[in-house]
C-alpha positions as CSV (number, residue, x, y, z in Angstrom):
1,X,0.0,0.0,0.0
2,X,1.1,4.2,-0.8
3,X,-0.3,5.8,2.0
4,X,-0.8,9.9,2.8
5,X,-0.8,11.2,6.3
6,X,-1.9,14.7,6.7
7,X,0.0,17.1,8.9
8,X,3.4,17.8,10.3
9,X,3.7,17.5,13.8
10,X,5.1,14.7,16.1
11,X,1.8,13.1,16.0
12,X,2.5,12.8,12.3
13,X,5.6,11.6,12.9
14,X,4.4,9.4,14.8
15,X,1.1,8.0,13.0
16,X,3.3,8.0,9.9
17,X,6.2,6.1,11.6
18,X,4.2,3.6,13.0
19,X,2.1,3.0,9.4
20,X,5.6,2.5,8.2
21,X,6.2,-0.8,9.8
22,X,4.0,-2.6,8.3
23,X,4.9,-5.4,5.7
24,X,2.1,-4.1,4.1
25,X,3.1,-0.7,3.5
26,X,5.2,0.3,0.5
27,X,5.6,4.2,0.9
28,X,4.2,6.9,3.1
29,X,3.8,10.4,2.3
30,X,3.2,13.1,4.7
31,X,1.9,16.4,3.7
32,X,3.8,18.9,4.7
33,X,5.5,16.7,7.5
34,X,8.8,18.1,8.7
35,X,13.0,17.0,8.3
36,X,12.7,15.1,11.3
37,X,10.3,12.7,9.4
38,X,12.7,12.4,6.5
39,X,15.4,10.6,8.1
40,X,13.0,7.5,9.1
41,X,11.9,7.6,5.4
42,X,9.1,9.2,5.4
43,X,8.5,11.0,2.3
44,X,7.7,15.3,2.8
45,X,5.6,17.1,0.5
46,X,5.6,20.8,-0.1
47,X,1.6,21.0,0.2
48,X,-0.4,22.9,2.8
49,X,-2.6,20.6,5.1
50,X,-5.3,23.2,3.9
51,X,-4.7,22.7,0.7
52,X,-7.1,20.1,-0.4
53,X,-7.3,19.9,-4.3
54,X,-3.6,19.7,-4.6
55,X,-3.7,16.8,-1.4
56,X,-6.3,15.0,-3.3
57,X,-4.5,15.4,-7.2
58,X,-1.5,14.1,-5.2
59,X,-3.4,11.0,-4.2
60,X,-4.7,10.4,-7.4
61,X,-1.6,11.0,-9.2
62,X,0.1,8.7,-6.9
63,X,-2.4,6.0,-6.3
64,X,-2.7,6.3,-2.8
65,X,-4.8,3.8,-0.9
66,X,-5.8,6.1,1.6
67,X,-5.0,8.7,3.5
68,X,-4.6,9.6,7.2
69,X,-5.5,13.2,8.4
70,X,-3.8,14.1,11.5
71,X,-4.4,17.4,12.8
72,X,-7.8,19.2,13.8
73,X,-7.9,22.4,11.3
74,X,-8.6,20.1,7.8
75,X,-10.9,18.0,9.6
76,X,-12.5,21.3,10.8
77,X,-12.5,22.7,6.9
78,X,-13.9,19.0,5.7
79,X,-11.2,17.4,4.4
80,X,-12.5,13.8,4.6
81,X,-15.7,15.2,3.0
82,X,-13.8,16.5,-0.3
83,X,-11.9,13.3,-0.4
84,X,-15.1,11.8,-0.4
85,X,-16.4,13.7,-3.2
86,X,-13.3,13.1,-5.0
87,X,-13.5,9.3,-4.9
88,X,-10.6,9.2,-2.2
89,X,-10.7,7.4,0.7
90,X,-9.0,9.7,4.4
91,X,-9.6,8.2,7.5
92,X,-11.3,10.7,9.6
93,X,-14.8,12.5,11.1
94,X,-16.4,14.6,8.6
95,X,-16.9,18.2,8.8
96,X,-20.5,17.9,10.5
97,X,-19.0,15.2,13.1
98,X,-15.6,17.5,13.7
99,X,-18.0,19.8,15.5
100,X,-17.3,17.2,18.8
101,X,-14.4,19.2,19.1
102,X,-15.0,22.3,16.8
103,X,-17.8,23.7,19.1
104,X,-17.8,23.0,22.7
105,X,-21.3,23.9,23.0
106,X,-22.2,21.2,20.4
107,X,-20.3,18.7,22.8
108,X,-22.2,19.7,26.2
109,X,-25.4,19.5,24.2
110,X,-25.2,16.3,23.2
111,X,-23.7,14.7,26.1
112,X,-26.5,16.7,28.1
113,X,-29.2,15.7,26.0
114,X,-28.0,11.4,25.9
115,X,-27.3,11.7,29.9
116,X,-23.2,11.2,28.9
117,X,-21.4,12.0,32.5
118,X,-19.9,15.6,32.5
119,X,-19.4,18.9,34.3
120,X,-22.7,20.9,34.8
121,X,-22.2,23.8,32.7
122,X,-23.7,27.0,31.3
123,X,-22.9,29.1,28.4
124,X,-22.7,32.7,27.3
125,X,-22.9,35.2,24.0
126,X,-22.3,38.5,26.2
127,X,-19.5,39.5,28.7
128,X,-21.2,40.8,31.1
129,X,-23.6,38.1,31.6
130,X,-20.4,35.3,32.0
131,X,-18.9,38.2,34.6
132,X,-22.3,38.6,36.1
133,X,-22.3,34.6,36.4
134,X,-18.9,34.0,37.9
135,X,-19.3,36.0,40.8
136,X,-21.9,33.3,42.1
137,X,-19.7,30.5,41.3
138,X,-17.4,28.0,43.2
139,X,-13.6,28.3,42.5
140,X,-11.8,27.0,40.9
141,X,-13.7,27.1,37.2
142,X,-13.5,25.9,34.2
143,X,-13.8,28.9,30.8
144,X,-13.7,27.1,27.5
145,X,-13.7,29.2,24.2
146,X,-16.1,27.6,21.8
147,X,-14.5,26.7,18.8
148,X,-11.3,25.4,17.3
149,X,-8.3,26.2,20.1
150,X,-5.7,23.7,18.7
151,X,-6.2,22.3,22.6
152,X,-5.4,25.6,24.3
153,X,-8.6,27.2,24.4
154,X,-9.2,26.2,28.1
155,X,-8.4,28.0,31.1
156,X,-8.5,26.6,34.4
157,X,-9.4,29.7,37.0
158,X,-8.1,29.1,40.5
159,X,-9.3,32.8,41.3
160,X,-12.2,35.5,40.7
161,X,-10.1,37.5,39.1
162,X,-8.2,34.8,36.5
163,X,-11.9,33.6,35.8
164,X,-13.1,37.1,34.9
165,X,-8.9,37.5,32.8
166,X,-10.3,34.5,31.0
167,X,-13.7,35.7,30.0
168,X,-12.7,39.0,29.1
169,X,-9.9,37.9,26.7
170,X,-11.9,35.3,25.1
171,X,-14.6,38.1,24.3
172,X,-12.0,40.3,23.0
173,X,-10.4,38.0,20.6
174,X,-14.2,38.1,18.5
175,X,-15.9,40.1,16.6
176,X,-19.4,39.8,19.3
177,X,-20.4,36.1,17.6
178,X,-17.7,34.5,20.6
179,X,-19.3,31.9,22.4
180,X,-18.1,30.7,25.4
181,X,-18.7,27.5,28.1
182,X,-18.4,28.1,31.7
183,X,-18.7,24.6,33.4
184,X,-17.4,23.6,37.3
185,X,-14.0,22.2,37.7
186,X,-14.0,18.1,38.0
187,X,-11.4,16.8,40.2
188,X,-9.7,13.7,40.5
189,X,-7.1,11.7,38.0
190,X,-6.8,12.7,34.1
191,X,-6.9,10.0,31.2
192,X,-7.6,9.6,27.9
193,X,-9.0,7.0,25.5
194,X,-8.4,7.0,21.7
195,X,-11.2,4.6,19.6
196,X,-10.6,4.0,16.2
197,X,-13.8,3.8,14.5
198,X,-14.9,3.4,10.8
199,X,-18.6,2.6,9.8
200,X,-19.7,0.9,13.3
201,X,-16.6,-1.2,14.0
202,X,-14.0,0.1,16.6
203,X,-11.0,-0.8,18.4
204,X,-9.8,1.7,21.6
205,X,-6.6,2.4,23.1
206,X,-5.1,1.8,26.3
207,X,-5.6,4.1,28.2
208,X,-3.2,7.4,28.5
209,X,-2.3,10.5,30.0
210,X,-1.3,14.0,29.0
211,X,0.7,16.9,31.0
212,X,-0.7,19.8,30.1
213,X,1.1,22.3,32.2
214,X,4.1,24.0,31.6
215,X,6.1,23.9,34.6
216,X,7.1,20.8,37.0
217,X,4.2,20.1,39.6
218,X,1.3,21.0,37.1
219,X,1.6,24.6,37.6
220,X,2.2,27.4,35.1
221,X,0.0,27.7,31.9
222,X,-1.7,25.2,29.9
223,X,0.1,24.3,26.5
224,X,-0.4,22.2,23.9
225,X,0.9,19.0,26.0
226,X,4.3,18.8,27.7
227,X,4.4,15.2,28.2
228,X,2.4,11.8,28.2
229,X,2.3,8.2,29.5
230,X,0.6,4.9,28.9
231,X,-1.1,2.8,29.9
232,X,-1.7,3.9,33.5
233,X,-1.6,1.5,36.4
234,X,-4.0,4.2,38.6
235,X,-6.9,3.6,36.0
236,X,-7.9,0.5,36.9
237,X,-9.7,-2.0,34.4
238,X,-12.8,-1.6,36.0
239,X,-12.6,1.9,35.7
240,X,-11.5,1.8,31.9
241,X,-14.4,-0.5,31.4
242,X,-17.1,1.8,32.6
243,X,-15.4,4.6,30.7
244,X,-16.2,2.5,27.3
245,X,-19.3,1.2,28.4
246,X,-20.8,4.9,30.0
247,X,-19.4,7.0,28.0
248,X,-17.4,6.6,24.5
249,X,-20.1,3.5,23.2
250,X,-22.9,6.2,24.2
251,X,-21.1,8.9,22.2
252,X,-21.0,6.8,19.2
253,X,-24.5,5.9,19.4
254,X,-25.6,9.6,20.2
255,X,-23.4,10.6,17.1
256,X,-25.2,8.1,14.6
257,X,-28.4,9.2,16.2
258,X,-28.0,12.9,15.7
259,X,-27.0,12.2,12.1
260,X,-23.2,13.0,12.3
261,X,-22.1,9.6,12.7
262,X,-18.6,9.1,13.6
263,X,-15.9,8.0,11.6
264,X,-11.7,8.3,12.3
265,X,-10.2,8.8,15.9
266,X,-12.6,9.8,18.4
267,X,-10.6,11.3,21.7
268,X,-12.0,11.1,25.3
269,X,-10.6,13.0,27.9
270,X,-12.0,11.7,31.2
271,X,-11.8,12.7,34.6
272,X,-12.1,10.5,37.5
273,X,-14.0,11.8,39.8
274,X,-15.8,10.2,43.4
275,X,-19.0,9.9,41.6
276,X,-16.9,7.8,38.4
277,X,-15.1,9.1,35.0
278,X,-17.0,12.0,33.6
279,X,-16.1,13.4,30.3
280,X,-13.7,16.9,30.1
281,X,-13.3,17.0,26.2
282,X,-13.7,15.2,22.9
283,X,-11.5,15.6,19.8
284,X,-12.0,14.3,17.1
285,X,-8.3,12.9,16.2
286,X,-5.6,11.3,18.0
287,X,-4.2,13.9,20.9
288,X,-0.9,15.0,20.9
289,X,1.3,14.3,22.6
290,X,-0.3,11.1,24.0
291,X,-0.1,9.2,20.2
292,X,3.7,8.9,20.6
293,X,3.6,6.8,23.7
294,X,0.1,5.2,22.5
295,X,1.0,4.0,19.0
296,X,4.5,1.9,20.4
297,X,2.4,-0.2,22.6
298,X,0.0,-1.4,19.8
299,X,1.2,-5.2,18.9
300,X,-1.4,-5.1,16.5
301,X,0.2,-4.1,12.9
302,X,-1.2,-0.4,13.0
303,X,-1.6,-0.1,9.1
304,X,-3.7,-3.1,8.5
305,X,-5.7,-2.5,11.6
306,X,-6.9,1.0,9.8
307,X,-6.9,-0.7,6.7
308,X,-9.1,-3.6,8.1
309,X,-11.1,-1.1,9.6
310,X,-11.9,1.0,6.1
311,X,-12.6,-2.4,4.6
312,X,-15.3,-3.5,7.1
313,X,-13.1,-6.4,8.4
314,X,-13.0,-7.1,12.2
315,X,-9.6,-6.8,13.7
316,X,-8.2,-8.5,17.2
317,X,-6.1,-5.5,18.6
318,X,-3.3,-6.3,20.9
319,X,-1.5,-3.6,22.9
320,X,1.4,-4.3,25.0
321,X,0.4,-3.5,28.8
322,X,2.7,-4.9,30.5
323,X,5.3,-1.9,30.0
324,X,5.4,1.6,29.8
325,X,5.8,4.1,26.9
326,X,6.6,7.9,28.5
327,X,7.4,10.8,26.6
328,X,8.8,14.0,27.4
329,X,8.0,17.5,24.8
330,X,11.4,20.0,24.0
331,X,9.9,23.3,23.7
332,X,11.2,26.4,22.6
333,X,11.8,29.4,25.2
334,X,8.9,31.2,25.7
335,X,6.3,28.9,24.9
336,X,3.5,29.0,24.6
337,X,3.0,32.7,24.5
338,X,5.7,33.5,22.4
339,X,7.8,30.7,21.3
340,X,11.5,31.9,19.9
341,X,11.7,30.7,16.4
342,X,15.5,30.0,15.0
343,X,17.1,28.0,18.2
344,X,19.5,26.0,16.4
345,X,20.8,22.8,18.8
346,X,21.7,18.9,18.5
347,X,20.3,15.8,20.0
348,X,22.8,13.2,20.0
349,X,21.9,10.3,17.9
350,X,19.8,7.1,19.6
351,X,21.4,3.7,18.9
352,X,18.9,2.3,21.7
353,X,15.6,1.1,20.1
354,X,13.9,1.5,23.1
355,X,14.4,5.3,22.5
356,X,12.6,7.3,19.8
357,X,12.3,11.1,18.7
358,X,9.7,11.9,17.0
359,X,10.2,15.7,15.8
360,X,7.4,18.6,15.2
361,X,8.1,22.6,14.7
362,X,11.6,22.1,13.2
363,X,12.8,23.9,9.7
364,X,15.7,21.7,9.3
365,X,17.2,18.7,11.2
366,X,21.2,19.0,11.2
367,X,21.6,21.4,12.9
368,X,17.6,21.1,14.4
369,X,16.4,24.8,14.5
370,X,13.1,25.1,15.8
371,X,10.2,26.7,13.5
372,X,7.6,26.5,16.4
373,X,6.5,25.9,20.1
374,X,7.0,22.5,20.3
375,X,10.4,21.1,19.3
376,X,10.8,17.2,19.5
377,X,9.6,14.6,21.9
378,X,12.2,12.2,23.2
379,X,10.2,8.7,24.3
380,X,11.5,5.9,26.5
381,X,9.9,2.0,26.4
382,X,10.5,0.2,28.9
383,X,9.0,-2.0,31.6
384,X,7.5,0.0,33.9
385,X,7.5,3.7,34.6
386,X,10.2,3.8,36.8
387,X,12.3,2.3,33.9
388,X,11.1,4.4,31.0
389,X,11.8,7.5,33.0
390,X,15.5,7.3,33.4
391,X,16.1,6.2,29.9
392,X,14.3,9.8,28.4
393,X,15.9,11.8,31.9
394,X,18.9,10.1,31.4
395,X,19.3,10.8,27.7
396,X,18.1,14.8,28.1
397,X,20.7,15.5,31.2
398,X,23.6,14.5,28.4
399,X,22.2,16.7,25.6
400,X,23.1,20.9,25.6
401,X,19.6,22.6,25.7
402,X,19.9,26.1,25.5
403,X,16.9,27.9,25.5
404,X,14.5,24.9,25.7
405,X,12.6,24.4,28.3
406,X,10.9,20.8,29.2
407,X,9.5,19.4,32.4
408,X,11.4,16.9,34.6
409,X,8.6,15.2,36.2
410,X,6.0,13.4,33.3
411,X,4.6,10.3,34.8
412,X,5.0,11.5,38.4
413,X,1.8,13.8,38.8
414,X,-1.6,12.9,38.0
C-alpha cells in the first residue's frame, strides 16, 4: 500500500512512523510533514494541510490507498468530505461530526441531551452576563472558548479575578459572535482513550495520560501537551471498562443518532472523579502528545488495523500492557505565548531502540532549529514507569539545551 498522512507534527511523525512498519506498507507520504520525518523515510511534501485539491491530485496522481488526516484544522475545513467527493478514501470525522471538538457547546449539548457524564455547565454570548455569572460561582472554574483552540482554548481559574482574565480575553479576541462555556472544575485523575472507529466497527486504546502544564508540579500555563504516559496502572480496568461502556459507546451511538455519525479517531478525555469518570473533552483525532507513547504499545500491525477497519473487516487488537511508553516535549523558550523561532541545537543520535524522537516545529534537522512551540519529543519503552523515566531523563541531562525548556517530572503527577 502508498499511503498519505496529513499534517506535520510529532503526532505525524508518529502515525506515519508507525504505518511505516507494516509489511504491508510500500511508501508513506506526509503532507507537509517536517525534516525530522525524513530521516525515518518518510517521504515530505511541499503541500499545505489546507490545501485540499492539490492533497487529493496528489493522491490520485500517486495511487494512494488512503490517506490519514492528522491534525484538527482540515478536519474542521472537511477534508474527509472532499476526499469523499473526489473518490478518495482519508480516515477521519467529517466536517459535521468534527463539531465534537469544533464547538464545545455542540459537545455539552449532546452529552446533556443522551445523559453522557460531564461537568454541569452554562454558556454565554455577552461579557457581562459570564462576569455577572462567575461571581456566584465556586472556585476554581473551568472557561472554555467555543470553537477550534488547537487544545489551548481552556483556562482553568483558581481565582475570581483569572476567571473574569479569562472571559474578558476570550470576548475580545471576537468580533461579538464568541461563544463561550463556563462549566465547574471536576477533580480527581486525568486519562484519555483514543477509539478508532470506521462505519460501526472500533477498536480503543489503552488508556493514557497528557501533562498539560508547563512547569514541573502542574503549575504554570496550559500548552499544547508537555508530556504523556501509557497505559496507566491508577486507571484500573474496572474503571476503563465503565469509561467505554458509559461514555465513548454512548457517544457513538448519540453521534449516529444525531445524524453525524462518527468515523476516524474519536478522543475522550476523562476525569475520574468520586461519583466515576465523567467526560472533560472530545477531539475528534488522536491527541498530541499522548499518540507517541500510544502507537508503540500497539502489537497489533497499525496499518492493517486501519486498513481492516476501512474495509469492514473485524480486527483483534493487541497492545502491550505490561510496559510503559513515557514521553517527554522540547519546547522552545517562551512557549506558549511567544515561542523563539530559529534555536539552532543537537540531539545526540539514539542507537537504543527502546528510545525514539519523533520531531514537530523544526525547519531543518542537522543542525535542528526550531520553527515552532514544540520542538521534538524524546520517548522511553520500557517495563514499567520507573524504567522508562530514566532512559528519556537520562538521555536529556547528556544533551546541551539552550533555550528549551521541558518538564522533569512526566509520569509523576496525576
Amino acid at each position: 500500500m502508498k499511503l498519505l498522512v496529513i499534517g506535520s507534527g510529532g503526532r505525524e511523525h508518529a502515525i506515519a512512523f508507525h504505518l511505516k512498519q507494516s509489511s504491508l506498507v510500500q511508501e508513506v507520504y506526509c503532507a507537509p510533514g517536517n525534516p525530522g520525518m525524513q530521516a525515518d523515510g518518510i517521504h515530505c511534501l511541499d503541500i499545505s494541510e489546507m490545501d485540499f485539491e492539490s492533497l487529493i491530485a496528489f493522491a490520485k496522481e500517486e495511487q494512494i490507498d488512503w490517506t490519514f488526516v492528522g491534525p484538527e484544522a482540515p478536519l474542521f475545513g472537511g477534508i474527509v468530505d472532499h476526499f469523499a467527493e473526489s473518490g478518495q478514501v482519508a480516515f477521519g470525522p467529517s466536517q459535521a461530526a468534527a463539531q465534537i471538538e469544533a464547538s464545545k457547546l455542540f459537545a455539552k449539548r449532546l452529552m446533556e441531551k443522551y445523559h453522557i457524564p460531564t461537568a454541569k455547565y452554562q454558556t454565554f454570548t455577552d461579557q457581562k452576563e459570564a462576569l455577572k455569572y462567575l461571581e456566584q460561582q465556586t472556585l476554581p472554574i473551568v472557561i472554555k472558548v467555543d470553537g477550534p483552540a488547537a487544545g489551548k482554548g481552556v483556562t482553568v481559574a483558581e481565582t475570581l479575578s483569572a476567571a473574569k482574565n479569562a472571559v474578558i480575553q476570550a470576548f475580545g479576541k471576537e468580533d461579538g459572535n464568541q461563544r463561550i462555556v463556563v462549566e465547574e472544575c471536576l477533580e480527581g485523575p486525568e486519562f484519555s482513550i483514543f477509539s478508532m472507529v470506521f462505519n460501526g466497527k472500533v477498536c480503543h486504546s489503552v488508556p493514557a495520560r497528557d501533562h498539560k502544564r508547563l512547569e514541573d508540579g502542574d503549575r504554570g500555563p496550559n500548552t499544547g501537551g508537555m508530556g504523556a504516559l501509557a497505559p496507566l496502572i491508577d486507571i484500573s480496568a474496572e474503571i476503563y471498562q465503565r469509561a467505554i461502556r458509559e461514555i465513548v459507546e454512548p457517544t457513538l451511538e448519540a453521534m449516529a443518532k444525531e445524524g453525524t455519525p462518527f468515523n476516524g479517531v474519536l478522543y475522550t478525555g476523562l476525569m475520574l472523579t468520586k461519583e466515576g469518570p465523567k467526560v472533560i473533552e472530545y477531539n475528534a483525532r488522536f491527541g498530541d502528545p499522548e499518540t507517541q507513547v500510544v502507537l508503540p504499545l500497539l502489537k497489533t500491525d497499525f496499518a492493517s488495523l486501519i486498513n481492516n477497519l476501512l474495509h469492514g473487516k473485524d480486527t483483534d487488537v493487541e497492545w502491550d500492557e505490561d510496559s510503559t511508553c513515557l514521553g517527554v516535549v522540547l519546547a522552545a523558550e517562551g512557549y506558549p505565548e511567544k515561542p523563539i523561532k530559529g534555536i539552532e541545537f543537537t540531539l545526540n543520535s539514539v542507537n537504543n531502540p527502546a528510545l525514539k524522537i519523533y520531531y514537530a516545529g523544526i525547519s531543518s534537522l542537522d543542525p535542528i532549529c526550531s520553527s515552532g512551540g514544540r520542538i521534538a519529543m524524546v520517548t522511553g519503552y520500557a517495563s514499567n514507569k520507573k524504567a522508562a523515566q530514566e532512559l528519556v531523563y537520562h538521555y536529556l541531562k547528556e544533551q546541551k539545551l539552550e533555550k528549551i525548556q521541558y518538564r522533569e517530572d512526566i509520569g509523576d503527577t496525576v
